[in-house]
Structure formats: C-alpha cells, structure tokens
C-alpha positions as CSV (number, residue, x, y, z in Angstrom):
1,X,-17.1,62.5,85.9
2,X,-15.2,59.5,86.5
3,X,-12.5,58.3,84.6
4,X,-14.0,55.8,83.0
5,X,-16.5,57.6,81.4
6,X,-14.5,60.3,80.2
7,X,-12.2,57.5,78.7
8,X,-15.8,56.0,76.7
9,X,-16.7,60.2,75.7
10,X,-13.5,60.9,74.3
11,X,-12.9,56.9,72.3
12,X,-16.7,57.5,70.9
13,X,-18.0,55.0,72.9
14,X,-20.8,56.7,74.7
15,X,-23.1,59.7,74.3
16,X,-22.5,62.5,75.8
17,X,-24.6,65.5,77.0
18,X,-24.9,69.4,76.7
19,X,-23.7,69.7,80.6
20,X,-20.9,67.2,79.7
21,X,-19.9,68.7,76.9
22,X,-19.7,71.9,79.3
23,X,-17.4,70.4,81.7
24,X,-14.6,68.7,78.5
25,X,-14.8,72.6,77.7
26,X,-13.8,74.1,81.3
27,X,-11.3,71.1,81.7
28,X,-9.5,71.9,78.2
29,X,-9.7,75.6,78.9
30,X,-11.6,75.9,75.5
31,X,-12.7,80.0,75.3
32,X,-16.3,81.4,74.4
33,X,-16.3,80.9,70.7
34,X,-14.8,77.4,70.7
35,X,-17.3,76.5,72.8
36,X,-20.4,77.9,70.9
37,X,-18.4,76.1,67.5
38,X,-18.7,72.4,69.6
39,X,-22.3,73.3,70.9
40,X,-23.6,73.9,67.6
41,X,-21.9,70.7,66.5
42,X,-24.1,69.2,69.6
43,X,-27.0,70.3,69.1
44,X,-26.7,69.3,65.0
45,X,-25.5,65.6,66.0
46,X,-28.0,64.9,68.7
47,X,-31.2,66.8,67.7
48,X,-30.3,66.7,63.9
49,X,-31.9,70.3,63.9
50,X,-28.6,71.4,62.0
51,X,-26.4,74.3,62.6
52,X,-28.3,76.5,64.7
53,X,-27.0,80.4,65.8
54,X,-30.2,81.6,67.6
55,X,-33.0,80.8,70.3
56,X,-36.0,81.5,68.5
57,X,-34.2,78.7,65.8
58,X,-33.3,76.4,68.0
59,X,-36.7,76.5,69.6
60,X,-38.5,76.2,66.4
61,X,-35.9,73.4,65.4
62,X,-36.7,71.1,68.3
63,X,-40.3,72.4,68.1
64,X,-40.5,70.2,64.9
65,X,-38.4,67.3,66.0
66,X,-40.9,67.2,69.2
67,X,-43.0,63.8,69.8
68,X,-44.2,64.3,73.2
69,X,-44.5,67.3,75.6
70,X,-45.6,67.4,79.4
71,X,-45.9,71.0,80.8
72,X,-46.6,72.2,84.1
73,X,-48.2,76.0,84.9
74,X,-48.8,75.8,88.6
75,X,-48.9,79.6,88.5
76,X,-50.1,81.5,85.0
77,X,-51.1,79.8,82.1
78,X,-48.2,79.0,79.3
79,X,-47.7,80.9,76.5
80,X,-49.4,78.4,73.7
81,X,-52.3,78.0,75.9
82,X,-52.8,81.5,75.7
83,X,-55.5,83.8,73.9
84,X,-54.0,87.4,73.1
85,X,-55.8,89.2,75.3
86,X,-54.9,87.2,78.9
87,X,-51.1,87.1,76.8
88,X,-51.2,91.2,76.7
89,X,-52.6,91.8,79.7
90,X,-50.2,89.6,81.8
91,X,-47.0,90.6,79.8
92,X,-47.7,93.7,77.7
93,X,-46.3,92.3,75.1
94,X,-47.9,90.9,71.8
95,X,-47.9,86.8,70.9
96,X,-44.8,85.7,69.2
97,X,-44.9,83.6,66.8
98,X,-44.0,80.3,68.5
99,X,-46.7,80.8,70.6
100,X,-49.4,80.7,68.0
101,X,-47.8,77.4,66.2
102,X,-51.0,74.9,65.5
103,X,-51.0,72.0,68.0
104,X,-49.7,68.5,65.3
105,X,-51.3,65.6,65.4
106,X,-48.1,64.0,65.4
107,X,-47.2,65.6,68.8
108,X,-48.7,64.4,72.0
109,X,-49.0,67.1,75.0
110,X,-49.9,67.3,78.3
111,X,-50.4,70.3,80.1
112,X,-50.7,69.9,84.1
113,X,-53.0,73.8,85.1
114,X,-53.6,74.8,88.9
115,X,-57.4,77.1,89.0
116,X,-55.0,80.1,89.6
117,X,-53.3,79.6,86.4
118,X,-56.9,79.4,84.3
119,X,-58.4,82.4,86.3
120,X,-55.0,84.7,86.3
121,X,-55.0,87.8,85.5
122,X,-57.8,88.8,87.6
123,X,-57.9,92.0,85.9
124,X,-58.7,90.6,82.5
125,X,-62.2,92.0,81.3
126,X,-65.4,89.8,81.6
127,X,-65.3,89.1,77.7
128,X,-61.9,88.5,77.2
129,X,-62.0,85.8,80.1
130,X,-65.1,83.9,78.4
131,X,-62.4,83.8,75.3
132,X,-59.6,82.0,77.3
133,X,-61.8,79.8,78.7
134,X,-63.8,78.4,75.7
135,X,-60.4,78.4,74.1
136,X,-59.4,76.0,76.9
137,X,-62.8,74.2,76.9
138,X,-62.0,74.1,73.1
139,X,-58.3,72.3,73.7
140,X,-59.0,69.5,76.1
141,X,-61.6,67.9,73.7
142,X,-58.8,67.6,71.2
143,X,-57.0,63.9,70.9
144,X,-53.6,65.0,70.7
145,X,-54.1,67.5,74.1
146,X,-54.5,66.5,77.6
147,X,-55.1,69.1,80.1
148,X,-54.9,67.8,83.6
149,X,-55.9,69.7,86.8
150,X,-54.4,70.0,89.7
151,X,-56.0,71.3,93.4
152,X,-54.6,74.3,94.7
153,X,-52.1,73.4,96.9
154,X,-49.8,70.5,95.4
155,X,-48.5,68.9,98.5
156,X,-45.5,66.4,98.5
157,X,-43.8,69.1,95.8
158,X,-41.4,71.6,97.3
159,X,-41.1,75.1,95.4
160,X,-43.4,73.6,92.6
161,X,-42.0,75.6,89.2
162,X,-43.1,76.2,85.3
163,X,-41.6,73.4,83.2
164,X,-41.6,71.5,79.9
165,X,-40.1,67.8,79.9
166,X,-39.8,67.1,75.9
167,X,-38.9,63.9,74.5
168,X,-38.2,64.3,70.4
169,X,-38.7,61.7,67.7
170,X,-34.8,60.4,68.4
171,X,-36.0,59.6,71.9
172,X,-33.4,62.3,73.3
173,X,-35.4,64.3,76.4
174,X,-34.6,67.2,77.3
175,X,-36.5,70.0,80.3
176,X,-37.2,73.5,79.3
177,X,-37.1,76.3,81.3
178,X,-38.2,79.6,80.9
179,X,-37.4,82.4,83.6
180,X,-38.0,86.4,82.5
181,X,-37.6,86.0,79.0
182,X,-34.6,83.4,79.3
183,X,-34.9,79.7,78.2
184,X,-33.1,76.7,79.4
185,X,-32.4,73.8,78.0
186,X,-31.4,70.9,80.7
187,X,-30.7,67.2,79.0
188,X,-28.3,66.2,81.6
189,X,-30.2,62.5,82.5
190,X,-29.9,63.3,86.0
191,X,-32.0,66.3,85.9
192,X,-34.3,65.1,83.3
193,X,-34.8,62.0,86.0
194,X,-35.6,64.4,89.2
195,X,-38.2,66.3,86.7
196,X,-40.0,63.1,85.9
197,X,-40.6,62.5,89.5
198,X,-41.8,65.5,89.7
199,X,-44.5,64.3,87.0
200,X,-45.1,61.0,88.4
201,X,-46.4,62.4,92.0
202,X,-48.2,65.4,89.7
203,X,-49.8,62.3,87.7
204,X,-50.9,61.0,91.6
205,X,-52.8,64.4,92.6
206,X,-54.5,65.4,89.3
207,X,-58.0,65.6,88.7
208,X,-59.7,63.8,86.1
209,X,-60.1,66.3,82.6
210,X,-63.8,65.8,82.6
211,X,-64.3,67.0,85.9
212,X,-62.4,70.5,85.2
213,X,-64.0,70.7,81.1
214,X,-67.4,71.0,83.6
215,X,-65.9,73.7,85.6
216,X,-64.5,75.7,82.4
217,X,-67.8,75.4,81.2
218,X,-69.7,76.5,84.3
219,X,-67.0,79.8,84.4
C-alpha cells in the first residue's frame, strides 16, 4: 500500500477492505482477538449484517443483503442447485439449511453449468437423476434464475474453478469461495476485478438457456 492511501484509510477518507484491514493489523502487530474484534466491526460497517461470530451467520447475513449472484460449477453442480439425493450421494452428507433457502425475487442469479456438472455423479440411480434434472428444467424457466451452459472444454480460462461473485444491495462485491468445507470471502477490488474477467469471456462461450432447457428435457 502506498503512503498515500494509508494516509486517506487511517484520516477516514477512503474505504477500506477486508485484505486491507488484514495488512493495518500485521503492520500494528495487532494479535488474534484484536483482529477478530476489528473484523467484526468490518463486516457490521460495510455489510450492515451487524456483529457477526460465526460462518453459517455471516453467510445467512450477506445471504439477505444479496442483490445479485453469478456462480460458476465447471465441475459438480452447487449446493442450492441441488436435489437431496445427487447432494447425498456426492457428499454423504445431508442438505444444510442454507442450501435449501427459496430463490427471492428480489435476488437476481446466474449460474454458469458445464454437462459434467448436470450429469455428475454418474452413480446416481435412474430415478433420482430424472429428479435433478426436472428440478433444473424447473429453475431456468423462473425470471429471477438464469442458467447458462457452457461446452465442455472452456478454452481461454486456465485452471477454471467453483466461484460466487456477489454484489449486495450497498453495491459492495465480494467473491466466494468454497474449498472442502471452507469458505472464503475475497472483496479485495483487485480480485473481485480478475473474477469478472473471468465472467466476461464465460459470458463469450456460453450457450443460449433454451438450447440446454431442450437437452434437460431430452435427458
């Protein structure tokens, strides 16, 4: 960080982010429960969501503050697009709660799917695939869902991964990760930039939904 802009954090004069806020803390020498204390404070002046101690409330804080979400599943279908059967057999787990929420009509999502996301597991019984599908079928005729298609090998993208790019009602955007049970939160404007790149060439190479609502149908 330059001078400058530490000078415009610490007089007020500009906002700053979670990774900034990360970097004040290792400069000051600030220890582990200061730093949780100023990240709550964080999260409550930026999101609003309040004071916040745990993921499952922070994720169903931002959840409602949420106006727009793109995700991309080049590889297994995300967790709300899920019925319970394809969510048991490819975890072995049951659905949590925040993966059953009801899709708003005040939130607006995109999800970008690869063929292997939709027909993963392969193991999943005859019946229990029909389910997933219709349920998908079922999801791209609503208003306030847009599932796009991708072919199956995305070129131009290097090590194409799972993401979520979320912007919330105070325009603040943020890029959620999830890795083996672990979720990370990225609002740094530099990596929320180099994630919406990532959209706009997705946005290039996807497939019209109609063509693919055919194709769930047909399968």
């Amino acid at each position: 960080m330059s001078s400058a802009t530490v000078n415009r954090c610490m007089m007020g004069k500009r906002d700053i982010s979670e990774y900034e806020l990360g970097a004040f803390g290792a400069a000051f020498g600030w220890g582990g429960e200061t730093r949780e204390r100023v990240r709550r404070l964080w999260v409550t002046s930026v999101t609003g969501a309040g004071e916040i101690h745990h993921r499952d409330e922070v994720l169903d804080s931002l959840h409602k503050l949420t106006r727009e979400s793109v995700i991309v599943a080049p590889w297994v279908l995300p967790a709300r697009l899920r019925t319970s059967g394809y969510h048991c057999l490819l975890t072995g787990q049951p659905t949590r709660p925040e993966h059953q929420r009801p899709w708003s009509t005040e939130q607006h999502t995109v999800v970008y799917l690869t063929r292997q996301a939709v027909t993963m597991p392969s193991a999943l019984p005859a019946h229990q695939r029909a389910e997933q599908f219709a349920y998908l079928v079922g999801l791209a005729g609503r208003e306030q869902v847009h599932l796009r298609f991708l072919p199956g090998q995305v070129t131009g993208v290097h090590g194409l991964e799972p993401f979520e790019l979320v912007r919330l009602r105070n325009t603040t955007r943020y890029v959620r990760l999830d890795h083996h049970g672990m979720t990370t939160l990225l609002d740094n404007p530099g990596d929320v930039r180099a994630y919406r790149k990532v959209l706009d060439h997705l946005d290039s190479v996807a497939a019209p939904s109609h063509q693919w609502r055919t194709w769930l149908r047909e399968h």
